[in-house]
N, C-alpha and C positions, 0 to 999 in steps of 0.2 A: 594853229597846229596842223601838220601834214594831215594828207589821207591816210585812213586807218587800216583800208583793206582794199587790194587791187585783185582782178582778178587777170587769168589766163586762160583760155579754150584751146585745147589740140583739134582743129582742123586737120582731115584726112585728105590729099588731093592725091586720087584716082589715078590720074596723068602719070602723075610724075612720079607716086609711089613713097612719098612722104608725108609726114608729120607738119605742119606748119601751127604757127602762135599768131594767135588774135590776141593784142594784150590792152591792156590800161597804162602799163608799167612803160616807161618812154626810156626808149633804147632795145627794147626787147625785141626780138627777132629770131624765132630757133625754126630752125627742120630738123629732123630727123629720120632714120629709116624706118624705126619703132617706138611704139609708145612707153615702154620701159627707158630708151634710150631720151625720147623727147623729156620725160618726168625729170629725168635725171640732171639734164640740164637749165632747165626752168629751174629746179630746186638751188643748181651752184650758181646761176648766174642771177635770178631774181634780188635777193639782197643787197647785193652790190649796184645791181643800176638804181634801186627804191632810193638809197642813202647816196647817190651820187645825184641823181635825178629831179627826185620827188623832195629831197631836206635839206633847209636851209643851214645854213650856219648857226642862225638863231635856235631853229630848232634844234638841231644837235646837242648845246650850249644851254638851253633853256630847258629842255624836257626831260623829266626822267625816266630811263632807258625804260623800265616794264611800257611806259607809254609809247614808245617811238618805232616798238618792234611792231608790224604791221600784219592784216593775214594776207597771204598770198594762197587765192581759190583756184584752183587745178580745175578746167573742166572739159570733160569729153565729148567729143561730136557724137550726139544719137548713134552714127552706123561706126561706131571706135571698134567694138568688137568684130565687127565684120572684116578691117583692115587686116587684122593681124593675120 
């Protein structure tokens, strides 16, 4: 059976004044200007690489969907609130 739960961390970089992803999820790579905007696409784009990614044909085929949906953990850099 796939992994059940990936996670994601919004990384604040100073520099450059963006959002960046630390992830588990293979394929995932977001910036952003804002953390509302980073959330936002983590949330559309997560799903799609998990089941393109992370699941096999087997699994797809074999497991029943309440099992295959995975969680995807959102989490913020300690100084998240200082960025905005």
């Amino acid at each position: 059976m796939a992994k059940r739960s990936f996670d994601v961390t919004a990384v604040w970089d100073a520099e450059a004044k963006v959002w960046y992803s630390q992830s588990d999820i293979i394929g995932l790579h977001v910036e952003a200007e804002t953390l509302p905007e980073f959330l936002d696409l983590v949330r559309d784009l997560a799903a799609e690489l998990i089941v393109a990614n992370h699941l096999s044909p087997e699994d797809i085929a074999g497991t029943p969907l309440r099992d295959l949906i995975p969680a995807v953990v959102i989490h913020g850099a300690p100084d998240a609130t200082a960025a905005e």
